[in-house]
VEXFINU-895042 format. One record per residue: x, y, z of N, C-alpha, C in turn. Coordinates in steps of 0.05 Angstrom, whole numbers, padded with zeros to 5 digits, always signed. Layout:
XYZXYZXYZ;...
//
This chain:
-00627-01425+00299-00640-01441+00319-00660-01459+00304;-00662-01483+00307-00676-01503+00304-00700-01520+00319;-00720-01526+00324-00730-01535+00349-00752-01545+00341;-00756-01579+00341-00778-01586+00344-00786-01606+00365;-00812-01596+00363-00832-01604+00391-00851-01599+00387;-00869-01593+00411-00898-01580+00409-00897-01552+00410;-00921-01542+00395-00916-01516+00384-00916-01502+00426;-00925-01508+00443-00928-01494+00468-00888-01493+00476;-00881-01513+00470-00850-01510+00470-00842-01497+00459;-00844-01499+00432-00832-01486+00416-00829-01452+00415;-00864-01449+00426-00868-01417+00436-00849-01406+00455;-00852-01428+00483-00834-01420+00503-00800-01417+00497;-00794-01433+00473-00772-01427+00469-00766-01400+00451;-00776-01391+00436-00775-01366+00421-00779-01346+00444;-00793-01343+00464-00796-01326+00487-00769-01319+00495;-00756-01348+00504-00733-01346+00526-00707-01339+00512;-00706-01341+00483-00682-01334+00470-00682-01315+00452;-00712-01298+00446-00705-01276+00434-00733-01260+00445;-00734-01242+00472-00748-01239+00487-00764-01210+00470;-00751-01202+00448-00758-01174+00434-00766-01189+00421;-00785-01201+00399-00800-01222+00381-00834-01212+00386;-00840-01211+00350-00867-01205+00346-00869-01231+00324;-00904-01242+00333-00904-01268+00322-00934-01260+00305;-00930-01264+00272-00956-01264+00263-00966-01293+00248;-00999-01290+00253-01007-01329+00244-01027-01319+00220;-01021-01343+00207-01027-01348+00187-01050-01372+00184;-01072-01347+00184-01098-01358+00189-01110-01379+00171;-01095-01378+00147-01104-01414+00127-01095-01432+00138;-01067-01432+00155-01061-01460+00173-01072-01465+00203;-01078-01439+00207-01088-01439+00237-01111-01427+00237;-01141-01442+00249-01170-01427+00241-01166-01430+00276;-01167-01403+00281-01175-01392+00310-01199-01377+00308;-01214-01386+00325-01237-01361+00341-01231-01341+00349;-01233-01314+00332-01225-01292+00355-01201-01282+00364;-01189-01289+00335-01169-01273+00334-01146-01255+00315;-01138-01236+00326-01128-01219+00313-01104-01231+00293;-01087-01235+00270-01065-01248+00264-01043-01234+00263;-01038-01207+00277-01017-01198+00276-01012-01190+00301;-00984-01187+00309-00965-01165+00332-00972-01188+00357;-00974-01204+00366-00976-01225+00387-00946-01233+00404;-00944-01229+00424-00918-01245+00439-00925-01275+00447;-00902-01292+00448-00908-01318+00454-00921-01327+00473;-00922-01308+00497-00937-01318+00527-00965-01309+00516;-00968-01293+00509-01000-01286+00508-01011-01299+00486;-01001-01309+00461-01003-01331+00440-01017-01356+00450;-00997-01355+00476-00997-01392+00488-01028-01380+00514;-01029-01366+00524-01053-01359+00537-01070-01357+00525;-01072-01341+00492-01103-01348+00484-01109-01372+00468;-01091-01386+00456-01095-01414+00447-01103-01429+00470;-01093-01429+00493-01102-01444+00516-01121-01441+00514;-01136-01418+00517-01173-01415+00518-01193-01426+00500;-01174-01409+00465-01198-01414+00446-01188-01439+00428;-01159-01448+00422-01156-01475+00418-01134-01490+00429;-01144-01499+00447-01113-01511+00465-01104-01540+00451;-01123-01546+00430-01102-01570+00410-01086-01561+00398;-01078-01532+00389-01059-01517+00368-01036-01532+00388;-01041-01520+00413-01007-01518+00425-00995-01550+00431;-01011-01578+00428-01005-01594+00437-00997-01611+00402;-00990-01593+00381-00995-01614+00349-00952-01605+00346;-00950-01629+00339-00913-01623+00330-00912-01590+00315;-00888-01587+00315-00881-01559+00305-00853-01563+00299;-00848-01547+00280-00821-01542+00278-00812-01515+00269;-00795-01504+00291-00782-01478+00295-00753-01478+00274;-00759-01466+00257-00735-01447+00244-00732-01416+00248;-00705-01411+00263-00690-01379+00254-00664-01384+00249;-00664-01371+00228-00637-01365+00207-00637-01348+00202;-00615-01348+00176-00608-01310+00165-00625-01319+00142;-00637-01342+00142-00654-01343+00111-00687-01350+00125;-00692-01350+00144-00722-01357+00150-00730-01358+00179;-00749-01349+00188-00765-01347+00216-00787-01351+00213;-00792-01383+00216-00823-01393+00209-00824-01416+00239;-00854-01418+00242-00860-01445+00250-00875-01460+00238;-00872-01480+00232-00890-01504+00223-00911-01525+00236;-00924-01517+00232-00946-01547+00246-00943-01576+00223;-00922-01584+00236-00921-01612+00218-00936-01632+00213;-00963-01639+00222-00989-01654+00210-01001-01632+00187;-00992-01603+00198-01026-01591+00175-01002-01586+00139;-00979-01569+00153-00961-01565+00131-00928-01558+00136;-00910-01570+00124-00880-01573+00123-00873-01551+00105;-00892-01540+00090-00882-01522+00064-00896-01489+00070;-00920-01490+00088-00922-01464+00084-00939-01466+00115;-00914-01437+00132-00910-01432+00156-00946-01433+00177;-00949-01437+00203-00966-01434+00215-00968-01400+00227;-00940-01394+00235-00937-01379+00242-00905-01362+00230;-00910-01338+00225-00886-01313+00220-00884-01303+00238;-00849-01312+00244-00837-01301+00260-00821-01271+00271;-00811-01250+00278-00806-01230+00268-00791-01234+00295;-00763-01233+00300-00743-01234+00318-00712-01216+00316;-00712-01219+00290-00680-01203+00281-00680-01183+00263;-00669-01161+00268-00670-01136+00251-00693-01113+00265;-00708-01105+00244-00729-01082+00244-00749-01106+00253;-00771-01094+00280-00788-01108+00282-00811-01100+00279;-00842-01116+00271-00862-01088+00264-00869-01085+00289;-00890-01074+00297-00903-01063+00321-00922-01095+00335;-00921-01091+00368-00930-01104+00383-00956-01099+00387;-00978-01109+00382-01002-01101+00392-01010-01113+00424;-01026-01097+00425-01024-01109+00459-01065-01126+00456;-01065-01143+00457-01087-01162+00456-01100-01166+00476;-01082-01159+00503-01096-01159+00525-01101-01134+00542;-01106-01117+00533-01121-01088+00537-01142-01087+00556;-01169-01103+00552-01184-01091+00565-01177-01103+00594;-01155-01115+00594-01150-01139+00629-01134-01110+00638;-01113-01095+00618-01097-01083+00627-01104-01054+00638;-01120-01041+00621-01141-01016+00632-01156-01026+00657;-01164-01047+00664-01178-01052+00689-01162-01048+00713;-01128-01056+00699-01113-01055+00730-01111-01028+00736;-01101-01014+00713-01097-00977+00715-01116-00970+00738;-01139-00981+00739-01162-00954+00749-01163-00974+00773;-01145-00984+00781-01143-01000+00815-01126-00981+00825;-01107-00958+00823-01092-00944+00826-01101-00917+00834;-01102-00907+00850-01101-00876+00855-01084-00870+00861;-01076-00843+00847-01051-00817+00860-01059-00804+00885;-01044-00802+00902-01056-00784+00927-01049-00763+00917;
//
């Protein structure tokens, strides 16, 4: 798969075609506020860049997966060394869940009778 666009596309497209995908960033090309760089899914990627840098998702990108590479590129910052590692095919590492404390809040809306 090939795909360039803006990296918010580009996210949504890694979402819709390989829905098991763990995405880690690579914090020398991408300086985020506040955030963790590993185990991220693309919806929640594209939700906290929205908040803490919503210019990340609007800068060209270019999506490579192959049997030789799963990278994205931010093509103004660098063409040679990835924004983001991809992890889509094969063994995947572990998902962290980033949005925790939203998700313990819903739990305790719930009682068992």
């Amino acid at each position: 798969m090939y795909l360039e666009d803006i990296l918010s596309v580009c996210l949504q497209g890694l979402n819709s075609r390989y829905p098991d995908h763990v995405i880690d960033i690579n914090l020398e090309i991408m300086v985020v506020p506040e955030i963790d760089p590993k185990g991220w899914k693309a919806d929640e990627l594209i939700r906290h860049l929205n908040e803490k840098a919503p210019h990340f998702l609007q800068k060209m990108a270019r999506m490579i997966i192959d049997s030789c590479e799963t990278d994205i590129y931010l093509l103004d910052v660098s063409e040679e060394t990835p924004a983001l590692w991809l992890h889509c095919q094969g063994k995947l590492p572990p998902c962290h869940e980033h949005q925790k404390a939203q998700k313990v809040g819903r739990k305790n809306m719930f009682v068992k009778p």
